[in-house]
TINU-327738 format. One record per residue (C-alpha): residue in three letters; x, y, z. Coordinates in nm, 3 decimals, padded with zeros to 5 digits, m for minus. Each point is the difference from the previous one (the first is absolute). Example, Ala and Ser with C-alpha at 12.3 -4.5 7.8 and 13.67 -1.06 7.14 Angstrom:
+-----+---------+---------+---------+
!  aa !       x !       y !       z !
+-----+---------+---------+---------+
! ala !  01.230 ! m00.450 !  00.780 !
! ser !  00.137 !  00.344 ! m00.066 !
+-----+---------+---------+---------+
// end
This chain:
+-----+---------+---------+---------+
!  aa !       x !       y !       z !
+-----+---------+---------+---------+
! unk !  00.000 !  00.000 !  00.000 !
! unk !  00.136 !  00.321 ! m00.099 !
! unk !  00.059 !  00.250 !  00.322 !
! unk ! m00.103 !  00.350 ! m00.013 !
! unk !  00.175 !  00.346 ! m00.007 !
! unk ! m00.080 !  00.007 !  00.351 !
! unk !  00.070 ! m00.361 !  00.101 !
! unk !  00.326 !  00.054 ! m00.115 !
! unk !  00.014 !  00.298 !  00.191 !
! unk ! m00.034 ! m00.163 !  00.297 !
! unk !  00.197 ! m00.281 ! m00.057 !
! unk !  00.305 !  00.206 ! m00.069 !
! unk ! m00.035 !  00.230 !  00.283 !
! unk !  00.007 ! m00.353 !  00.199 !
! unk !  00.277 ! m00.125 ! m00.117 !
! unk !  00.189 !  00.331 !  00.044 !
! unk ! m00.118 ! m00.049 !  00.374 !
! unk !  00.115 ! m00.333 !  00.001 !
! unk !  00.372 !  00.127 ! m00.112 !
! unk !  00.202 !  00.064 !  00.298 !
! unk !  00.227 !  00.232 ! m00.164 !
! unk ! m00.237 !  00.202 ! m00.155 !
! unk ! m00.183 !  00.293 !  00.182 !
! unk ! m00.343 ! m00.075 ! m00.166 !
! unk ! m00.124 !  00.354 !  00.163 !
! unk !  00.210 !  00.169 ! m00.196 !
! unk ! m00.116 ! m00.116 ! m00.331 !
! unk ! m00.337 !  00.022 ! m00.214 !
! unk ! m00.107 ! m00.231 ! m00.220 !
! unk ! m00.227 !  00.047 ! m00.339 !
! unk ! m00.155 ! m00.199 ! m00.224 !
! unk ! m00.147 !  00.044 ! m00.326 !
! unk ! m00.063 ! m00.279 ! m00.278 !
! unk !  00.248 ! m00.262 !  00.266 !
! unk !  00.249 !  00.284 ! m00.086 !
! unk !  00.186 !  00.073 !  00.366 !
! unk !  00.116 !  00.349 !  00.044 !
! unk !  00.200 ! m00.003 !  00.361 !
! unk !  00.097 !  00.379 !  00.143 !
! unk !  00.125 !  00.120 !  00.306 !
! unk !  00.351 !  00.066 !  00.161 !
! unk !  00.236 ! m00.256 !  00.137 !
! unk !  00.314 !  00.033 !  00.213 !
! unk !  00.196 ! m00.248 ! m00.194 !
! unk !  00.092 ! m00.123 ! m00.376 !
! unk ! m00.045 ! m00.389 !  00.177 !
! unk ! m00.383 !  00.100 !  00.115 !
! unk ! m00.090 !  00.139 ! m00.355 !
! unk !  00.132 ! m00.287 ! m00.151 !
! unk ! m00.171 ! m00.271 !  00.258 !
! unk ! m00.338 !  00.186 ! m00.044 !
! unk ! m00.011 ! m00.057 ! m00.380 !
! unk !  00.073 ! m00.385 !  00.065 !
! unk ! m00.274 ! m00.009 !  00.216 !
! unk ! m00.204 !  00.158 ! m00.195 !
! unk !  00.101 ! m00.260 ! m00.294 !
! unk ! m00.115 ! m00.249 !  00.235 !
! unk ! m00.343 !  00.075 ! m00.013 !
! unk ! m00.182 ! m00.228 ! m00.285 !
! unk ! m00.216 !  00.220 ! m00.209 !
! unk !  00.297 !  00.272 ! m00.042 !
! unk !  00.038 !  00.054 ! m00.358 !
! unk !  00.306 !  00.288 !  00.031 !
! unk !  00.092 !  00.230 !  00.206 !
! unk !  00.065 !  00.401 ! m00.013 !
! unk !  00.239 !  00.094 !  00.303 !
! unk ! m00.011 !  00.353 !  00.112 !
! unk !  00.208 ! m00.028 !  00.357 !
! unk !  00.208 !  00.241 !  00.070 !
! unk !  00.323 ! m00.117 !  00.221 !
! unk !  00.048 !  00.319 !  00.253 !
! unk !  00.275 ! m00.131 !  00.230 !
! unk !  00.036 !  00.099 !  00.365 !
! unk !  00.272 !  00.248 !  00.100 !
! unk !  00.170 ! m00.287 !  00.184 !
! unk !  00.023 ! m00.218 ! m00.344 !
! unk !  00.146 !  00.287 ! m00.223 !
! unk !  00.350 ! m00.084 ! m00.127 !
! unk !  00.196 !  00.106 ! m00.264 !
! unk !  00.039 ! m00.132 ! m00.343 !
! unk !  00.379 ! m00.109 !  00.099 !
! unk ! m00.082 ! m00.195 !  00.318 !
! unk ! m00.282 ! m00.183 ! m00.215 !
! unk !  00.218 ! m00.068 ! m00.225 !
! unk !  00.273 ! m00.160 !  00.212 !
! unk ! m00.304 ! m00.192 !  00.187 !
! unk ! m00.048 ! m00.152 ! m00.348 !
! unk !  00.306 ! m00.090 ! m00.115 !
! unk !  00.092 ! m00.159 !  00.347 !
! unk ! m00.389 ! m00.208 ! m00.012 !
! unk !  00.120 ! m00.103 ! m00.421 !
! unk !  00.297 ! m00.087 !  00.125 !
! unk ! m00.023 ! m00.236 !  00.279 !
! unk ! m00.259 ! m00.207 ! m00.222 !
! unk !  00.124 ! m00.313 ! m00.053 !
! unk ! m00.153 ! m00.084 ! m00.360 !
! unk !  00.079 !  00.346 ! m00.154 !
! unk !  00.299 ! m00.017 ! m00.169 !
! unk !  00.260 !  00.248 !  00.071 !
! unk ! m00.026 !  00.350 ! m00.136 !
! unk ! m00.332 ! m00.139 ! m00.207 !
! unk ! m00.222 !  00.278 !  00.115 !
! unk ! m00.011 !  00.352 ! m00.010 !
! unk ! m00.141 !  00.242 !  00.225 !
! unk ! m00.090 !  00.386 ! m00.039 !
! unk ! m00.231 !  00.209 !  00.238 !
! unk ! m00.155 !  00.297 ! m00.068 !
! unk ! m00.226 !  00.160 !  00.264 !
! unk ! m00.042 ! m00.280 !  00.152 !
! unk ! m00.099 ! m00.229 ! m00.266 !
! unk !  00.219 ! m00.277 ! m00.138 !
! unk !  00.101 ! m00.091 ! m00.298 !
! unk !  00.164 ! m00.377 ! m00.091 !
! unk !  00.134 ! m00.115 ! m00.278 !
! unk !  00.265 ! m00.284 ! m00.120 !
! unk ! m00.001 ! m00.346 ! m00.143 !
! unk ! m00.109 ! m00.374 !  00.205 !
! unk ! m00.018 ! m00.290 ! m00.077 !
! unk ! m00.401 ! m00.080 !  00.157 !
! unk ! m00.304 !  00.135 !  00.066 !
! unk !  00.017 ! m00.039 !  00.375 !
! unk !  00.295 !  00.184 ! m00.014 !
! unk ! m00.101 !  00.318 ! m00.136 !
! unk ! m00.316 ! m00.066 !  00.230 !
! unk !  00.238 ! m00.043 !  00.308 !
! unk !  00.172 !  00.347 ! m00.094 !
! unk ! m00.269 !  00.200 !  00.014 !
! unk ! m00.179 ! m00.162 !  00.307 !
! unk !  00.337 !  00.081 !  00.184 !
! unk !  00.004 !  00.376 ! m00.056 !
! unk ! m00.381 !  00.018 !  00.044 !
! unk ! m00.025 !  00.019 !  00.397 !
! unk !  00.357 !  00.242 ! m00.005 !
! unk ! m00.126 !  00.277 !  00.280 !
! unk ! m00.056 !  00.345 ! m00.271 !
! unk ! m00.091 ! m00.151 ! m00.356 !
! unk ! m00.311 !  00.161 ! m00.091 !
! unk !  00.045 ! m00.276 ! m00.343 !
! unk !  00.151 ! m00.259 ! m00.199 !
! unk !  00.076 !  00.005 ! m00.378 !
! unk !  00.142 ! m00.395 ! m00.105 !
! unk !  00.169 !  00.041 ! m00.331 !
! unk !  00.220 ! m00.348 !  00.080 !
! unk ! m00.029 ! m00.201 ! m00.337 !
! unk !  00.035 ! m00.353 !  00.002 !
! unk !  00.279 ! m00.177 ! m00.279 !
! unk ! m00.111 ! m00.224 ! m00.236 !
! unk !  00.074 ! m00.366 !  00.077 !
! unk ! m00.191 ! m00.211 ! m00.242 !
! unk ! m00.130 ! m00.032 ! m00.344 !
! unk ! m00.369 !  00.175 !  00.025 !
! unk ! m00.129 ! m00.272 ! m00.228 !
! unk ! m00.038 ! m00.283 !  00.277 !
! unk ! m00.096 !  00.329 !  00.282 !
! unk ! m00.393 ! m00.003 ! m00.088 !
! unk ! m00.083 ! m00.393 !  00.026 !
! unk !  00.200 !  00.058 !  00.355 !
! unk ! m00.208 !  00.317 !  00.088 !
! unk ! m00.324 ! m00.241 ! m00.104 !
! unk !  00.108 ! m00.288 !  00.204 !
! unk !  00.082 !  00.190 !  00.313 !
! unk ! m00.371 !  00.235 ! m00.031 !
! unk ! m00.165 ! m00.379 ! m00.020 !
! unk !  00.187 ! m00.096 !  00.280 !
! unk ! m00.019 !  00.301 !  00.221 !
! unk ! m00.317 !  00.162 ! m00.087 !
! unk ! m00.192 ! m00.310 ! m00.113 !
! unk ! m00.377 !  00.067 ! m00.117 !
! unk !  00.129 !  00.410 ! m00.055 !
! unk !  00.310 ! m00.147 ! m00.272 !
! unk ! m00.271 ! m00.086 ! m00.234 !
! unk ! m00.110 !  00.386 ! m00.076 !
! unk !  00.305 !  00.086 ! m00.006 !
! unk !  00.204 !  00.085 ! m00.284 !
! unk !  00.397 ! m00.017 ! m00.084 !
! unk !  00.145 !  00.194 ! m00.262 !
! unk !  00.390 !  00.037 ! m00.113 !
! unk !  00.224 !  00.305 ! m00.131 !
! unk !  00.332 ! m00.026 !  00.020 !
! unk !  00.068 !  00.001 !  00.398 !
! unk ! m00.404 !  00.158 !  00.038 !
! unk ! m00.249 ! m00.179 !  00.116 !
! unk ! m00.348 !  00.135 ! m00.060 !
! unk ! m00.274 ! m00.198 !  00.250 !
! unk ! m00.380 !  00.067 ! m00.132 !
! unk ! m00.299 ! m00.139 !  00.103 !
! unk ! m00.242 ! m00.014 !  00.318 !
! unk !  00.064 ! m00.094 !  00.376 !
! unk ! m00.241 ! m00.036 !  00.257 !
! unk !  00.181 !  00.229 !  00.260 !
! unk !  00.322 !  00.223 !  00.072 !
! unk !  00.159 ! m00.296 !  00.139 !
! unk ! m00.021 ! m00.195 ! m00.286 !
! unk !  00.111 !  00.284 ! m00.223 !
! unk !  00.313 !  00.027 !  00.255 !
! unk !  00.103 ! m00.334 ! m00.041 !
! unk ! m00.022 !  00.005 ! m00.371 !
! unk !  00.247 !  00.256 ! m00.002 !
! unk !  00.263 ! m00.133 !  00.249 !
! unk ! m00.025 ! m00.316 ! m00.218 !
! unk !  00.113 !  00.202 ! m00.271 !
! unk !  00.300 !  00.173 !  00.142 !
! unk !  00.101 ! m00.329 !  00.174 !
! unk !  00.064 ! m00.137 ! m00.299 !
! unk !  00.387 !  00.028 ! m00.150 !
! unk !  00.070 !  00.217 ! m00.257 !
! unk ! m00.338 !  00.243 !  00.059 !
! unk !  00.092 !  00.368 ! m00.036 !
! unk ! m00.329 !  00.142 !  00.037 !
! unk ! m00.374 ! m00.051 !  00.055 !
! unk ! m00.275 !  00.152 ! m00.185 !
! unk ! m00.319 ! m00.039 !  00.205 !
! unk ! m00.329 ! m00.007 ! m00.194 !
! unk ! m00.196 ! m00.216 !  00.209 !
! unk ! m00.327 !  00.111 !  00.147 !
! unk ! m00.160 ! m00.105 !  00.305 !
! unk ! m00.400 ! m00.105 !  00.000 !
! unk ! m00.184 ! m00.185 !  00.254 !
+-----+---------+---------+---------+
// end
């Protein structure tokens, strides 16, 4: 059964509840056509980012419009430099990044990576390091992934996992192939689904980037 505008409504401002790290008080929640529009201030880069995956969570979501400003308290303020170093040191002490494989520029407090690895969890890992650094009001991840296989055999392996993984979901789902691109199309019954569909695609070797066409529908 499809959920309302305002079923949805309510749903999401549960789960933002629910989400310990979010101050759900602090942000209002729209919805128009299952369209989310989230507003409000936050404190921190981290509770921006944790109340969009919440609000992801909620089946019924088709996408999401985020209008949260991150205003950090006096006591969080630090310059560009000492976010920086905070960066470098996190990149650094990772044990699966190889050395000097990612880049790191702040501006105003927002921070930019970029650099070559290897995997998908990699370039995930990066950018979930910096994410809680104390005075980054955002993340930019421009980390590309190397090519480590021919594309040809990459789209019966992107199939195979989506059966295994997302089961009933993998059959609505469609895989296409240019050059290192992968282009996924087709319906999925919620956000989650549409999530998994894409980490299937970047966990797969040799994937440089994912086009995401899918569209959610209850």
């Amino acid at each position: 059964m499809t959920k309302t505008d305002s079923q949805i409504q309510h749903d999401v401002l549960a789960e933002l509840a629910w989400e310990p790290s979010v101050d759900a008080a602090a942000i209002g929640v729209e919805v128009h056509e299952g369209i989310v529009t989230l507003a409000g201030h936050v404190e921190s880069f981290n509770a921006k980012w944790e109340a969009e995956r919440a609000a992801q969570r909620v089946s019924g979501v088709k996408a999401l419009a985020i209008e949260i400003d991150v205003k950090l308290p006096d006591s969080n303020t630090r310059t560009d430099a000492d976010i920086a170093r905070s960066a470098e040191n996190v990149i650094e002490w990772m044990t699966y990044l190889p050395k000097d494989a990612v880049k790191v520029l702040v501006e105003n407090g927002w921070i930019t990576l970029s650099g070559q690895v290897d995997w998908a969890f990699q370039k995930e890992g990066a950018e979930s390091g910096v994410r809680s650094l104390m005075g980054v009001t955002g993340v930019s991840d421009q980390i590309v992934l190397k090519a480590k296989v021919a594309m040809s055999a990459v789209k019966d392996d992107i199939e195979t996992a989506l059966q295994r993984r997302a089961h009933a979901a993998a059959r609505d789902i469609t895989v296409a192939i240019d050059g290192s691109d992968v282009t996924l199309a087709g319906t999925v019954h919620s956000w989650s689904e549409r999530s998994l569909a894409r980490r299937t695609a970047w966990s797969t070797p040799g994937v440089q980037r994912v086009i995401d066409h899918m569209v959610v529908t209850d």
